[in-house]
C-alpha positions in Angstrom: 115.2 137.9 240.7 115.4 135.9 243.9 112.2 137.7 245.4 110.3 134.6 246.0 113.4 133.1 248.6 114.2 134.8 251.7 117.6 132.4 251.5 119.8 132.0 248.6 119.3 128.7 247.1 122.0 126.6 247.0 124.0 126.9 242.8 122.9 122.8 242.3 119.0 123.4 243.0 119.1 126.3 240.9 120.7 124.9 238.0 118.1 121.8 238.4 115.3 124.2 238.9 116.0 125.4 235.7 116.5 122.0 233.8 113.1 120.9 235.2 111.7 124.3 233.8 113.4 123.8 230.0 112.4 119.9 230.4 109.0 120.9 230.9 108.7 123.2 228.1 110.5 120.5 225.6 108.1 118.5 226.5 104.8 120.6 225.9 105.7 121.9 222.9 107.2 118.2 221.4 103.6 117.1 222.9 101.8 119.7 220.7 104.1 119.0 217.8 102.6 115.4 218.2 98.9 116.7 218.6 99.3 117.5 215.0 100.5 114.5 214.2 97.5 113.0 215.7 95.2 115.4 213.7 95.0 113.3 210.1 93.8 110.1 211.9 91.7 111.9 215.0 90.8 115.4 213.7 91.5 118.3 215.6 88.8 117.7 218.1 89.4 113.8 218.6 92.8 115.0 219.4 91.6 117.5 222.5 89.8 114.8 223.7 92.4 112.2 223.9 94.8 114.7 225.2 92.3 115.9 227.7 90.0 112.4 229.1 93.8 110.6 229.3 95.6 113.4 231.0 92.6 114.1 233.3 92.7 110.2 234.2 96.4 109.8 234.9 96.1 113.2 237.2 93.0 111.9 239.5 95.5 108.5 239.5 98.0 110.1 240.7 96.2 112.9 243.0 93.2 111.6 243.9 92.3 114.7 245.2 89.5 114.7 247.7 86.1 115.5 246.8 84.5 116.7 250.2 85.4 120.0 252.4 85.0 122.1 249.4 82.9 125.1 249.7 80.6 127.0 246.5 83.3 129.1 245.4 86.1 126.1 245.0 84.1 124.1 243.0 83.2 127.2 241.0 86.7 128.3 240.4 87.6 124.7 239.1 84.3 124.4 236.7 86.0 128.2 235.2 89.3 126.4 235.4 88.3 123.2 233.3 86.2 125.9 230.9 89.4 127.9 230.4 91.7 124.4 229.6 89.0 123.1 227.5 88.6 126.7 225.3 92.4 127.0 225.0 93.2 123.5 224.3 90.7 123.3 221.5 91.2 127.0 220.2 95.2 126.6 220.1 94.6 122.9 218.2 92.2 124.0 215.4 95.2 127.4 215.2 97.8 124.9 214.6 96.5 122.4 212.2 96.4 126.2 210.0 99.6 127.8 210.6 102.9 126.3 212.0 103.9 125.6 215.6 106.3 128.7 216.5 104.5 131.5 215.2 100.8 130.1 216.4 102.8 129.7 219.9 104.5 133.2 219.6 100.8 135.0 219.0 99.2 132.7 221.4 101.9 134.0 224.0 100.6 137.5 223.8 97.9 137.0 226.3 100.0 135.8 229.3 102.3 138.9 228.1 99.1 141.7 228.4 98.4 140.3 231.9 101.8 140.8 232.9 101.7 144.5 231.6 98.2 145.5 232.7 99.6 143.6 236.4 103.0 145.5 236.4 101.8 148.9 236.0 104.6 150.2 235.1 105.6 152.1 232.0 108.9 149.8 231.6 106.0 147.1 230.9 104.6 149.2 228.1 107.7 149.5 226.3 108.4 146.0 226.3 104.2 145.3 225.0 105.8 147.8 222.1 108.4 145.5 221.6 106.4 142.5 221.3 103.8 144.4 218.9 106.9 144.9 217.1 107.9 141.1 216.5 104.3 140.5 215.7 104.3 143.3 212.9 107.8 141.4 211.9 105.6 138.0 211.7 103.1 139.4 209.5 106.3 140.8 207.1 106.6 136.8 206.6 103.3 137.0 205.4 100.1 136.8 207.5 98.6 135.1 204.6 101.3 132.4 204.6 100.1 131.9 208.1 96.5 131.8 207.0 94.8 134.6 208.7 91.7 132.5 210.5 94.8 130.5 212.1 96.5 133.6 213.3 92.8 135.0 214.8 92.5 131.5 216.6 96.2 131.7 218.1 94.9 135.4 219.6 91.9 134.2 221.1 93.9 130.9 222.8 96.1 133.4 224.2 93.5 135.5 225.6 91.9 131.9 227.2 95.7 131.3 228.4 95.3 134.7 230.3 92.1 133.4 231.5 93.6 129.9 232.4 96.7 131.6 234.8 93.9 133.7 236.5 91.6 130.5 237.0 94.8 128.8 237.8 96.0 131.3 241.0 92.4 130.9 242.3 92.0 127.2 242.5 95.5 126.9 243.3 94.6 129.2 246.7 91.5 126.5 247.3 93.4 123.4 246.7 96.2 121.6 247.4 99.1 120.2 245.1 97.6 118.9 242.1 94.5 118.5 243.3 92.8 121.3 241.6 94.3 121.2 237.9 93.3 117.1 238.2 89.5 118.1 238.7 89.8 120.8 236.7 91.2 118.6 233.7 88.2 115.9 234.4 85.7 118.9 233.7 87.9 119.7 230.8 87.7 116.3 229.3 83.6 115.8 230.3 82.9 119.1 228.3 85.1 118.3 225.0 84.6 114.4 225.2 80.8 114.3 223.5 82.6 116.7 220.6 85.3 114.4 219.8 82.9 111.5 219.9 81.3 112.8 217.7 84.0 114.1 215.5 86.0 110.8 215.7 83.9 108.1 216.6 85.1 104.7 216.6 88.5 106.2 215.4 89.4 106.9 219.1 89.6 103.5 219.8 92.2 102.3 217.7 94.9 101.0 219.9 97.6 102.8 217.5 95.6 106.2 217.8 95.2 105.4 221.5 98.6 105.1 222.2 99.6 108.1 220.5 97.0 110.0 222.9 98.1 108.6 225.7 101.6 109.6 224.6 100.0 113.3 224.2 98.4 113.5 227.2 101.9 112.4 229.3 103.5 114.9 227.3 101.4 118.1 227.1 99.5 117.8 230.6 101.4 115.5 233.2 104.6 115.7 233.0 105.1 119.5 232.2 102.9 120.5 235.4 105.2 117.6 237.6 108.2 119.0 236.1 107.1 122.3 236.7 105.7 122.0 240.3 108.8 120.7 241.2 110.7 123.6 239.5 108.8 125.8 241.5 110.2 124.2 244.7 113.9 125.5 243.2 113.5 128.7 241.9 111.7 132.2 242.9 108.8 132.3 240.3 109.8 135.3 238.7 113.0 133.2 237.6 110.2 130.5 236.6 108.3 133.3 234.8 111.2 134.6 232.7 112.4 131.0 231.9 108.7 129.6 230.2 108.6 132.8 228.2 111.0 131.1 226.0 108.2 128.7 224.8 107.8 130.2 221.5 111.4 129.5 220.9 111.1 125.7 221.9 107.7 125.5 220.0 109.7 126.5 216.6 112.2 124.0 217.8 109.4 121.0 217.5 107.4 122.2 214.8 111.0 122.3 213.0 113.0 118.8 213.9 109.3 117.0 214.7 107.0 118.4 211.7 109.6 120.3 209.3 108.0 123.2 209.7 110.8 126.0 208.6 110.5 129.4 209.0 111.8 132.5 207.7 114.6 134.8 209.0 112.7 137.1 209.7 110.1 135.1 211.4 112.7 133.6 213.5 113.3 137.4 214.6 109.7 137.9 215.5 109.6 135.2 217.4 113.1 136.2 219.5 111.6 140.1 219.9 108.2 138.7 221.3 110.6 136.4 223.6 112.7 139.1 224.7 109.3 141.3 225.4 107.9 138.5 227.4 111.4 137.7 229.7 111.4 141.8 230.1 107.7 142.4 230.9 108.0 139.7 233.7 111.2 141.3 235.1 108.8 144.4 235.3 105.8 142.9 236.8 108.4 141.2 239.3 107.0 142.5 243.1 108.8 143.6 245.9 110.5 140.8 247.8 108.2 139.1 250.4 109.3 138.5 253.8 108.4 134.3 253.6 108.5 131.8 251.2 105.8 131.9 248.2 102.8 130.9 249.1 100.5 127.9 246.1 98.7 131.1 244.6 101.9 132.8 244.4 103.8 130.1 242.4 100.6 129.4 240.2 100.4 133.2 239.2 103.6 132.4 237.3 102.3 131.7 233.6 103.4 127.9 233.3 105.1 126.6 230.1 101.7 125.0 228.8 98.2 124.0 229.9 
């Protein structure tokens, strides 16, 4: 579990390595539970913009990541990075304005959970897929129709866009540095989704109400997760990292029931702790042999991070 240090870390960082990592996952998932509060006055596709235009203009703020030096290849694995936010963001929105918070989060965390498999190879991994194929079979006991099947498809195909995301995320993390790839990632995010939630919204955007609430959204759900989690990072070996933002379903079903009083079912509550067990065990399998230096940027941004 300590693969990613060549020195044990003191008890004090690691205990606020892993307080930054829950922080950041409270906040994500209490930023989507307010995306769907946003949803009755914005519409699900006013809401990606807002979430995506404000966040993308609070990260070049803060970064202000350089524009020159970069070759082809960068600025083609940040136009796939802002591609995959855009699809994901927008896909996992219109899945949770059908079906509730937890269980959308729970399917949606299936595609981070094949990459780890299919990456592991390793027939521990397999048995713990099983195991989360299991807690999905226990979701649909709940009743798929009670989660509206077109919901459920669109929680699916987010998480394969998530898979997508971490991959695009490794790449332009090896091209950049800090921040400065997710911020220009995020501003092609927000160019390709903005004329949509124009035109879904309109004038409705600029309502200073509705424009506070975004901004609100964006700080949640896209820059203060990735601070809290970039300096998390800096803590903790990423495995640990990995294993701790697999509990996302968990905290999702958390917001969705104090923020939106979404309740769920016994045996939807199991589901979602089997597919959380599968994902903390399939990352313990995909774990690699210790290295013999610190982690390098694509390293760390391999770990799946606790949202978008």
């Amino acid at each position: 579990m300590t693969a990613a240090h060549p020195f044990p870390l003191p008890a004090s960082g690691r205990l606020g390595g892993v307080a930054l990592v829950l922080g950041g996952a409270l906040s994500v998932q209490f930023g989507s539970a307010l995306a769907a509060l946003l949803f009755p006055r914005t519409g699900v596709a006013g809401a990606v913009t807002l979430r995506l235009t404000l966040g993308a203009l609070l990260m070049l703020v803060v970064c202000r990541p350089r524009l020159r030096g970069h070759g082809r290849a960068g600025w083609a694995a940040v136009v796939a990075f802002g591609l995959a936010l855009a699809g994901m963001n927008s896909i996992f929105y219109q899945a949770i304005e059908r079906i509730p918070l937890g269980p959308a989060v729970t399917l949606e965390v299936l595609g981070p959970l094949a990459l780890s498999v299919v990456g592991a190879r390793r027939a521990a991994a397999w048995c713990w897929a099983a195991l989360a194929l299991a807690g999905v079979a226990l979701l649909g006991q709940g009743g798929f129709d009670r989660l509206d099947p077109l919901g459920a498809a669109l929680a699916l195909l987010a998480g394969a866009l998530w898979a997508a995301y971490i991959v695009c995320s490794a790449r332009v993390g090896a091209r950049f540095p800090g921040a400065d790839g997710l911020a220009l990632a995020l501003a092609v995010a927000a160019l390709v989704t903005l004329p949509i939630g124009l035109v879904d919204a309109g004038g409705r955007l600029a309502d200073p109400a509705v424009l506070g609430l975004g901004a609100a959204l964006a700080l949640l759900a896209s820059v203060l997760p990735y601070s809290l989690e970039l300096a998390a990072l800096r803590r903790l070996p990423t495995a640990t990292f990995a294993v701790l933002t697999s509990l996302g379903p968990a905290v999702a079903a958390l917001a969705g029931w104090l923020v939106l009083g979404q309740a769920l079912h016994p045996v939807e509550v199991l589901a979602i702790a089997l597919v959380v067990a599968a994902s903390v065990g399939a990352v313990r399998a995909a774990t690699p042999p210790p290295p013999v230096g610190p982690p390098t940027l694509s390293e760390a941004a391999a770990a799946p991070p606790a949202r978008r």
